[in-house]
N, C-alpha and C positions, 0 to 999 in steps of 0.2 A: 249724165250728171253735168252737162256742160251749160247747161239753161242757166240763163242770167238770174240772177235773185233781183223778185222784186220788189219795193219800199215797202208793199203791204208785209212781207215775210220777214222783215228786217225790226221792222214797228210790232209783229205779232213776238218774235222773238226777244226784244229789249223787255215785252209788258209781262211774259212768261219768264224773263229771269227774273226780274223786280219782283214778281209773286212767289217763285221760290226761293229766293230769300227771305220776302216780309210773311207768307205761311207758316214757315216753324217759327216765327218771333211770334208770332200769335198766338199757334198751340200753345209755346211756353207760355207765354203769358197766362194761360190757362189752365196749368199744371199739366199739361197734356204733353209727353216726349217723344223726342223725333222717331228712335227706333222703335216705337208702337203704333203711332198714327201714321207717319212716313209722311210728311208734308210736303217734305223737296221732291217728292217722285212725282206729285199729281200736277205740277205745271211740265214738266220734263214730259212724263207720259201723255200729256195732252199733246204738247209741240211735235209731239212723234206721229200726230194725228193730224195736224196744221200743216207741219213745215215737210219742207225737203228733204230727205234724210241726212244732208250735209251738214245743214242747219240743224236738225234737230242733234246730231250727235256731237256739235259745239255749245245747243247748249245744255245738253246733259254734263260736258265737263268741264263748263264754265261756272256754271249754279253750286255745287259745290262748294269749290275753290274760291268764289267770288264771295258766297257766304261766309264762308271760314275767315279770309279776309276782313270782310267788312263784322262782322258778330261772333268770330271764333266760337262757332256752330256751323258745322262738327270740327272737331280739332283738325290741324291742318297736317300731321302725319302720325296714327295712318288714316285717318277716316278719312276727312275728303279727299285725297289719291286714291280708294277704295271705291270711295263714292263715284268722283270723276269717271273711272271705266265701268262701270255699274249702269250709272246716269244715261251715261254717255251711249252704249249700246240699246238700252232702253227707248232712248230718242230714235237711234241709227234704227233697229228694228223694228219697231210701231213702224215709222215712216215704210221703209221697204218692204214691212208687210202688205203697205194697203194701196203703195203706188204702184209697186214694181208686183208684186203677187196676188195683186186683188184681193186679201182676204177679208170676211167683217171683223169688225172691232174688235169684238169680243176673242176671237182667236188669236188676231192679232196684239192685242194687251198681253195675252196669258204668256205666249212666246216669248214676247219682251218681256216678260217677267223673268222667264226660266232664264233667257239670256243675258240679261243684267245679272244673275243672283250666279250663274258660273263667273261671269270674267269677273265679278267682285270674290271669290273662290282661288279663281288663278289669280288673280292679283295678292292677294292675301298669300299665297304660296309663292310666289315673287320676292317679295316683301320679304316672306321668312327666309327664303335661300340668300338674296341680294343684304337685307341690312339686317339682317338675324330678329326681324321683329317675332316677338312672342306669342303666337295666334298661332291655331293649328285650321287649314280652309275650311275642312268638311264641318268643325264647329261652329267656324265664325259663319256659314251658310244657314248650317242646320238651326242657331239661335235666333239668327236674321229672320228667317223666316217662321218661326214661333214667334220670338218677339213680334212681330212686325203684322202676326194674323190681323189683327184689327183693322190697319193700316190695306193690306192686300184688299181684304172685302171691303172696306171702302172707295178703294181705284177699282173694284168690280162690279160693281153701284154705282157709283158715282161718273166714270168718267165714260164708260157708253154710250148712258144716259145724255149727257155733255156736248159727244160730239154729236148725236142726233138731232140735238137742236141745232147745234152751230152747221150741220150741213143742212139741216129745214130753213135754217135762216138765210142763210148763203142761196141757197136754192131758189126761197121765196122772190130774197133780193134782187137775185141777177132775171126772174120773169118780170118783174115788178120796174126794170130799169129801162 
């Protein structure tokens, strides 16, 4: 993990947060809610596909917290601190899936899934031991991912599909240069 970062991953990662933040301003706009559609997770889970795992798990817990900031969406405790280690692994494991373990996508999404949806679990269990928040983990998962079916099958559709073009495209580009 000592490889330089370079402008291209710096540039893919500023236009990946910028869409998970203006994504759920748009769902809303369309009566569509975050915890059903999941709009912050599909730039997050794509950068987990793009970037370097270091980058991608900066900005899983950037998008959040930058969101909440800038559109108090989601509220800023406890959701995006929820989201933030959620996000954030989501990024971290995509990436280390596919750089460091080879896997295809599609395995690699689903992992990241399972692994974003515990540390947002244990953080929830954090949360209620450290500031006595009111959530009990195994529901606030179990809901998460009910609410959020729609959202899932969408990032199982959608974002496969995604990076197969963007690495046909990458691919075409760099015979083509």
């Amino acid at each position: 993990m000592n490889k330089k970062i370079e402008t291209k991953e710096i540039v893919i990662s500023g236009l990946l947060l910028a869409l998970g933040i203006l994504l759920p301003m748009f769902f809303h706009m369309f009566g569509m809610t975050g915890p059903i559609a999941l709009p912050m997770h599909i730039p997050v889970l794509i950068g987990g596909f793009l970037l370097p795992p270091q980058l991608a798990l900066l900005l899983g817990i950037i998008t959040p917290l930058a969101s909440g900031i800038l559109t108090g969406m989601p509220v800023m405790f406890p959701m995006a601190v929820i989201m933030a280690f959620e996000l954030g692994l989501y990024g971290f494991t995509a990436s280390l899936a596919t750089r460091k373990f080879n896997l295809p996508v599609i395995p690699a999404l689903i992992i990241s899934m399972v692994v974003g949806r515990i540390a947002a679990g244990l953080t929830v269990a954090i949360l209620v031991q450290v500031f006595g928040v009111k959530m009990n983990p195994v529901m606030f998962v179990t809901g998460a991912v009910v609410t959020g079916l729609p959202g899932i099958i969408i990032q199982l559709i959608f974002i496969p599909s995604l990076i197969y073009a963007i690495n046909r495209f990458i691919k075409k580009s760099s015979i083509n240069a």
